[in-house]
Structures are given as structure tokens and as C-alpha cells.
N, C-alpha and C positions, 0 to 999 in steps of 0.2 A: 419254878416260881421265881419271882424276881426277887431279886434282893434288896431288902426295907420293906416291901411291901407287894402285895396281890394283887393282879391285874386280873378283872372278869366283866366279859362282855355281855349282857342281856338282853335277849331278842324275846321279846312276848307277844302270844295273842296273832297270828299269822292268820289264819283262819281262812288258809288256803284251799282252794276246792274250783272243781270245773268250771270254765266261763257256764255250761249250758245250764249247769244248778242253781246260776245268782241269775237268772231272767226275770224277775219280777223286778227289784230294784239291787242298784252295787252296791255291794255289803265289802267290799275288799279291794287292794289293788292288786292281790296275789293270787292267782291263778295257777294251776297246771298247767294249761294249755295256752299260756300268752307267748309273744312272740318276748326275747330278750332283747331286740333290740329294735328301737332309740335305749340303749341304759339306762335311761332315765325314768323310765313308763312302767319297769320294771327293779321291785325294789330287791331284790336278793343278785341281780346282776349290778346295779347301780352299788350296791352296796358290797361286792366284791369288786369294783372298779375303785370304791372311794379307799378302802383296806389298800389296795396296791400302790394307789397313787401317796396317801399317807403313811404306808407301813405299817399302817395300824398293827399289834401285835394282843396278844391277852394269855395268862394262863388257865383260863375257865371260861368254858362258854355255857351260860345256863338259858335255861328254855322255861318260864311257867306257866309254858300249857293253853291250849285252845292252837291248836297248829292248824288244826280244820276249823271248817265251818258245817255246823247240824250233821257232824256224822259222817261226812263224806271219806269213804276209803279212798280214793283217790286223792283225795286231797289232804288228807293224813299220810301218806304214803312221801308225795309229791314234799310237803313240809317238811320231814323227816330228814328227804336226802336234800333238800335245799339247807338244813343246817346243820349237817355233814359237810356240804361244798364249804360254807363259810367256819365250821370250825376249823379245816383241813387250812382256808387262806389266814384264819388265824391265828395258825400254828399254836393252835390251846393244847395243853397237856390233859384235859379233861373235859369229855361233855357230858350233861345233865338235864333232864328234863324234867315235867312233871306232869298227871293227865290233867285236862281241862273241860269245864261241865260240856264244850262241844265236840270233845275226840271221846265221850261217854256215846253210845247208844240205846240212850234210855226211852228212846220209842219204839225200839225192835225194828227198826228198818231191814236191817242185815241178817239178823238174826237173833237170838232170844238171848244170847251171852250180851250182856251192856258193853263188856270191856274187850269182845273179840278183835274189833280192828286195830286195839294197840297191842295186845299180846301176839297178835300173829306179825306183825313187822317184820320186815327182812330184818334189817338193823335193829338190834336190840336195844326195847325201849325199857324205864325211861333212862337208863345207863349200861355201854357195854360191860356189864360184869355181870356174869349168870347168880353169886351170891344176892346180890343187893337186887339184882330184876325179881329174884326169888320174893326176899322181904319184903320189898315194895308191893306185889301182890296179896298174901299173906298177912300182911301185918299194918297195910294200907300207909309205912313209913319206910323208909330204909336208910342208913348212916352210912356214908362213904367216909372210910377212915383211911388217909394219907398223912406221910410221916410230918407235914406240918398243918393239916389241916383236919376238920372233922365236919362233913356235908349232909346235914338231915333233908332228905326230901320226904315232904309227905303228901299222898294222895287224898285231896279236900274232896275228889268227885269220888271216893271211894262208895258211898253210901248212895250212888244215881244209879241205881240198881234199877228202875223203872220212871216213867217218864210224873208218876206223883214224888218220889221222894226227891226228883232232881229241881224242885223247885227251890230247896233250902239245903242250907251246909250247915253240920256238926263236926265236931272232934269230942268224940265220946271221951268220958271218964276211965276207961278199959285201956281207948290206946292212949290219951296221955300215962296211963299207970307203966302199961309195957316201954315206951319212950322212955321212961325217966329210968325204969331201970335198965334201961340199953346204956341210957348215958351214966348214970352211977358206973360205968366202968371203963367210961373213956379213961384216956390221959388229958389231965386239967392244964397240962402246960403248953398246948400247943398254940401256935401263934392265932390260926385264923380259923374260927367256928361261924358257920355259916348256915342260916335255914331257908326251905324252899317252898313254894307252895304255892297252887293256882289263885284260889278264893282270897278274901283278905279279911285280916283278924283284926280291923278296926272299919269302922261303918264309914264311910263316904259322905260327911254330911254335907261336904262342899256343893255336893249335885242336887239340882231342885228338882227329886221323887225321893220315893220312901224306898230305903235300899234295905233289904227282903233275902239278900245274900251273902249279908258279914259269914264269917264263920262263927255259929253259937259256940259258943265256950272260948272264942277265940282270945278273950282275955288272957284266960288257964295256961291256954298255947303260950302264947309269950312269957305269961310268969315265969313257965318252965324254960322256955330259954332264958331267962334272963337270970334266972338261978343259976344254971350252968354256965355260965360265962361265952355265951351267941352274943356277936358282934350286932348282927343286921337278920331279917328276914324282909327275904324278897318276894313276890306276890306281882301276880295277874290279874285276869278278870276284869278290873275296871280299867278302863279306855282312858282315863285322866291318870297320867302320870302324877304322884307326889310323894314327895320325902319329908316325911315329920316323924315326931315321936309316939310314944305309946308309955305303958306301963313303965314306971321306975326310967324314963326318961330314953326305952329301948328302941330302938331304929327301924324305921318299917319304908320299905321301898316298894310304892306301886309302879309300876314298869311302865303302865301306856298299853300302847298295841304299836306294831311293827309295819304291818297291815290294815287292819282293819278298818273300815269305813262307820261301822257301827257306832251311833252316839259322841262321831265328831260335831255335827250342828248343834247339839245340848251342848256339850265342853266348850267345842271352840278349841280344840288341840286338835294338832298334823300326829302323821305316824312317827315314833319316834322309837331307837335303840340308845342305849346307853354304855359305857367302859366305865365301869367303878374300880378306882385305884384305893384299897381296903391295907392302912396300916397294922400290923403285926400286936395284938395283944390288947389292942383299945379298940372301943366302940368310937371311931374315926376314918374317916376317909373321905373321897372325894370323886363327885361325879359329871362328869365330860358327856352333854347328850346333845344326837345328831336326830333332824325331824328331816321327813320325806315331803317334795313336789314335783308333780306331775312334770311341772317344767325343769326345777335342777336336781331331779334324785334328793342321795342325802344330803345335807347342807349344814355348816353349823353355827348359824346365826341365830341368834334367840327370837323367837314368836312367841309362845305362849310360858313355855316352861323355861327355867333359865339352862344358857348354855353350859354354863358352869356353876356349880355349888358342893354345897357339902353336909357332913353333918359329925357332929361332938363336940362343938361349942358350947357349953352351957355358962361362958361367964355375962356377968351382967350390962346390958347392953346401953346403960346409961355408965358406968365406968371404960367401958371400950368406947362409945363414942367419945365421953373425954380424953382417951387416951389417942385418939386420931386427930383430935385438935389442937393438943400438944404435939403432935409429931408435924402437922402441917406448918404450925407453925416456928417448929426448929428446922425448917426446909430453907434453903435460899431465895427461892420467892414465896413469899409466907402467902400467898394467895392461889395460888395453884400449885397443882404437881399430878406426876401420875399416879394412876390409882395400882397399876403392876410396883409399885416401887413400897407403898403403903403396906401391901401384904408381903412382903418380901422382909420389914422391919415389922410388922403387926401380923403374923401368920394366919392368928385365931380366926379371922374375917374370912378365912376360904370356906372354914367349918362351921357357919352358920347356915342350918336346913332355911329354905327361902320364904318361908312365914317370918323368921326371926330375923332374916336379911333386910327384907322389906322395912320391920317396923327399926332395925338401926336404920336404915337410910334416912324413915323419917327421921328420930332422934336427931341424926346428925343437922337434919337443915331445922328443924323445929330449939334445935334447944343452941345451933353453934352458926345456923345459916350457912353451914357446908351443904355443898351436894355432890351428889358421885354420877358422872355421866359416863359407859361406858368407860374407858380407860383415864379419865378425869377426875381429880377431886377437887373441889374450888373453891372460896368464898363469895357468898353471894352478897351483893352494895347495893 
């Protein structure tokens, strides 16, 4: 692990599966059977091309689930060792996954076991360790405990047992009980606690339909980490990346999709992965996210979601913009400067999640007629 701080890449929502499955209409850009090259056409090559050329490096690569698309073994398969190739190029000490309501078989396609095509995986899913594969099974959770970190994944599609209960998610009362006393005996002083999980434990209300698949009790879920001192929990399932808060002010990261083409025309967001650099012992850190196109692969120029942001700022955004207006103007040209120079003397500004970004920027032009234009901060005349 890096020193100061944790480097983990997140790749979600692949929902990879045969070109001849998706003929009705593209649900994906990732395929089993596509060619890899243009690079670009191809997001698991393009994206082991952009790693090489940047060095990109991480100590954790985590996966939350939906690798396939509707069940496809092959394409559960195919997902699997594509992020394999890309844990291997970047050089993670640790990969993690978690199931997703479409790596479930809750229509008995395959067979009458829901969970057949990820238990039987060459590569063991959703972590190679045969303890935690166990629990995870069993106990619908498992805790990856390393000597400075502790990794709860847990299985939100555990209950898609058939294709009526896979319309809604729970986290029963039973295994939050079992969870807490797993964690009553962690070690409370380790740097980086981290949780994992397909579905999400706060509703989407950003998205205009009636969203049908929070996880119920998902509240409970986060109290519980939030008691045990969890940094962040990461999450899938919905196609709109976002970083905001939750419960007691607790960090909740929806990932996006990697792939998938599902419910970009509603959003309006490209395929996106992210590199979250997670400081040691606080709910802080900072997130670096790359979106896919057809024409240049990964790129990391802002479109929809920002290129850069963060989140553990909680100071007051009319005293920080103050404090930026004071700093502009002890600048040598009190009318511009760059905006890399600002957070380099005002740090806090990295760790504002992009809801609270936004409304300082207003702040600053509404109350001081600054504005921040990419690398710019200026007074406006």
C-alpha cells in the first residue's frame, strides 16, 4: 500500500456478454467476442493501453458487480478474466468483487441454482481466498481483514433467489446482527476501512423514475458502518456516477458503469472508471475519473461528472469562499491567478463532494464576483 495513503481503482457494471445476445438493441461496448483492435472501440484494451502509457498504478482493484449482462456465462466468464488482465497491469495487491442483480440467474436460464455461474468460475470469485469465497456465500458478507485495512463486501443480489424476489433488495435485520458482531472484533485502529456492494443504500432521486431498488434498510447498513469507523462505501447498479453524502455526513460512491450502454440517454453520462486515492484514518480522499469514446477510448477530460473531486470537507462554504477572496487578493495580481496554486495554499477545496463544489463556485461569483474557469480564478468587472 502506498505510503500516506490508498490507491484503489474501480471498474463497475461491465455487463459484458456475446455480440449475438445484444441483437435486439446495444446494451454494451464490451463484448467477448469483439475484435481488440482500433483500442479505442474496445474499452478493457484501450484501458490497458491508457494504464501503460500513464503508469497508472493502484493497491486495490474493486469490482461492484453486474460483470455480465441477464446471466450470460460467457460473459461472466469473459468479465472475470478481463479484470484479471487489468488487475495484473495494475499491479493491485488485491482484487475484489461483488455479485450484481445481472451475474444472478433469477430466471433459471442455466439452471435452477441462481448463483451457479459465479460459484463455478475458474478464478475464484468474488475474492481469491477460499475463507472469505466461503463467507461470502454463507453469510451473504465477507470481511477481508489485512494488516492495515479491513474490506466488508457484501452480497445485495443475495436474496434474487428467483426472478419475483430479484425485483427489490433488502439487507435483513439477521445479517446486519451477524456483520456487527464480525466487526465488534475487528482491530479499531487500522488506517483504511472500506465497504462494498452492488445495489445502493441511498435512492437516486437525481433520476426522473421512481427508483424501486435502493437497498431497504440500507439506512441501518451505513449506520453500521458509520459506527465502526468505514471511511466510504462503494456501490453499483446505477449507471450515473455520484459522490455525496449519507447518514452522519458518511461517503457513498456510485461508480457509474464501465461499459454499459444501459440508461445513458436518461443520464447523459459516458462510461466511466475511477482511482480513489483514500487518506489513512479519516473519511477523506480524492477521486481522479476517466469516461470512454468510441472515437478516443478513456480520456480525462470532464463531460458530465467532474474530472477531479473529492469528498470530507464539511467546512462552511460561505467562510472558505471568504477565505479565497482574501487569498486572491494577497496574490500579486489581485485579479487573477491560477486556480492549481489556490488549493495548493487552501487544500480543503479538493474535498468538496461536487454538489457542494458547484454551490461554492456559485458563492464565490454571487457573493465576491470571482469565478473559477478550469485552471483560473478571476475577478469578474
Amino acid at each position: 500500500m502506498a505510503t500516506g495513503s490508498l490507491k484503489i481503482t474501480i471498474i463497475s457494471d461491465l455487463h459484458c456478454c456475446l455480440s449475438s445476445e445484444d441483437e435486439d438493441y446495444r446494451t454494451t461496448n464490451l463484448y467477448c467476442d469483439s475484435p481488440r483492435k482500433p483500442s479505442n472501440h474496445h474499452p478493457v484494451e484501450s484501458l490497458l493501453k491508457l494504464i501503460k502509457e500513464k503508469k497508472l498504478r493502484s493497491d486495490i482493484l474493486l469490482c461492484p458487480g453486474d460483470l455480465t449482462n441477464k446471466a450470460s456465462k460467457e460473459g461472466f466468464s469473459s468479465a472475470w478474466s478481463y479484470v484479471h488482465e487489468i488487475n495484473t497491469a495494475l499491479k493491485s495487491k488485491l482484487l475484489a468483487a461483488t455479485l450484481g442483480n445481472h451475474d444472478v440467474d433469477s430466471k433459471f436460464k442455466h439452471s435452477e441454482d441462481a448463483f451457479e455461474i459465479a460459484r463455478s468460475i475458474k478464478n475464484s470469485f468474488p475474492v481469491n481466498e477460499e475463507k472469505h469465497e466461503k463467507d461470502f456465500w454463507k453469510d451473504s458478507f465477507c470481511i477481508i481483514e489485512k494488516p492495515k485495512l479491513d474490506l466488508l463486501i457484501f452480497n445485495s443480489s443475495y436474496s434474487h433467489i428467483n426472478s419475483d424476489n430479484a425485483k427489490y433488495c433488502i439487507i435483513e435485520p439477521f445479517i446486519l446482527e451477524k456483520m456487527e458482531d464480525k466487526l465488534k472484533l475487528l482491530k479499531r485502529n487500522k488506517p483504511y476501512k472500506i465497504a462494498l456492494c452492488h445495489h445502493h443504500p441511498m435512492k437516486h432521486s437525481n433520476l426522473d423514475y421512481k427508483d424501486n431498488d435502493s437497498i431497504e434498510q440500507g439506512d441501518n447498513f451505513i449506520r453500521l458502518l458509520d459506527k465502526y469507523g468505514f471511511q466510504i462505501i462503494i456501490h453499483g447498479h446505477k449507471h450515473d456516477p455520484r459522490l455525496t453524502y449519507g447518514i452522519n455526513g458518511f461517503p457513498v460512491l456510485a461508480s457509474g458503469s464501465f461499459s454499459s450502454l444501459m440508461n445513458q440517454r436518461e443520464t447523459g453520462y459516458r462510461n466511466i472508471f475511477h482511482q480513489l486515492t483514500l487518506l489513512p484514518n479519516l473519511r477523506k480522499g480524492l477521486l481522479e475519473s476517466y469516461e470512454f469514446s468510441l472515437t478516443h477510448g478513456w480520456f480525462d477530460k470532464r463531460a458530465m461528472f467532474p474530472k477531479n473531486t473529492g469528498f470530507g470537507c464539511h467546512d462552511n462554504l460561505d467562510d472558505l469562499a471568504n477565505k479565497c477572496k482574501d487569498w486572491l487578493n494577497s496574490q500579486d495580481n489581485k485579479d487573477s491567478a491560477y486556480f492549481k496554486n489556490l488549493i495548493i495554499d487552501i487544500p480543503e477545496i479538493k474535498y468538496l463532494i461536487p454538489d457542494h463544489s458547484e454551490n461554492f463556485k456559485d458563492l464565490l461569483l454571487k457573493n465576491h464576483k470571482i469565478d473559477i474557469v478550469q485552471d483560473a480564478i478571476y475577478k469578474q468587472f
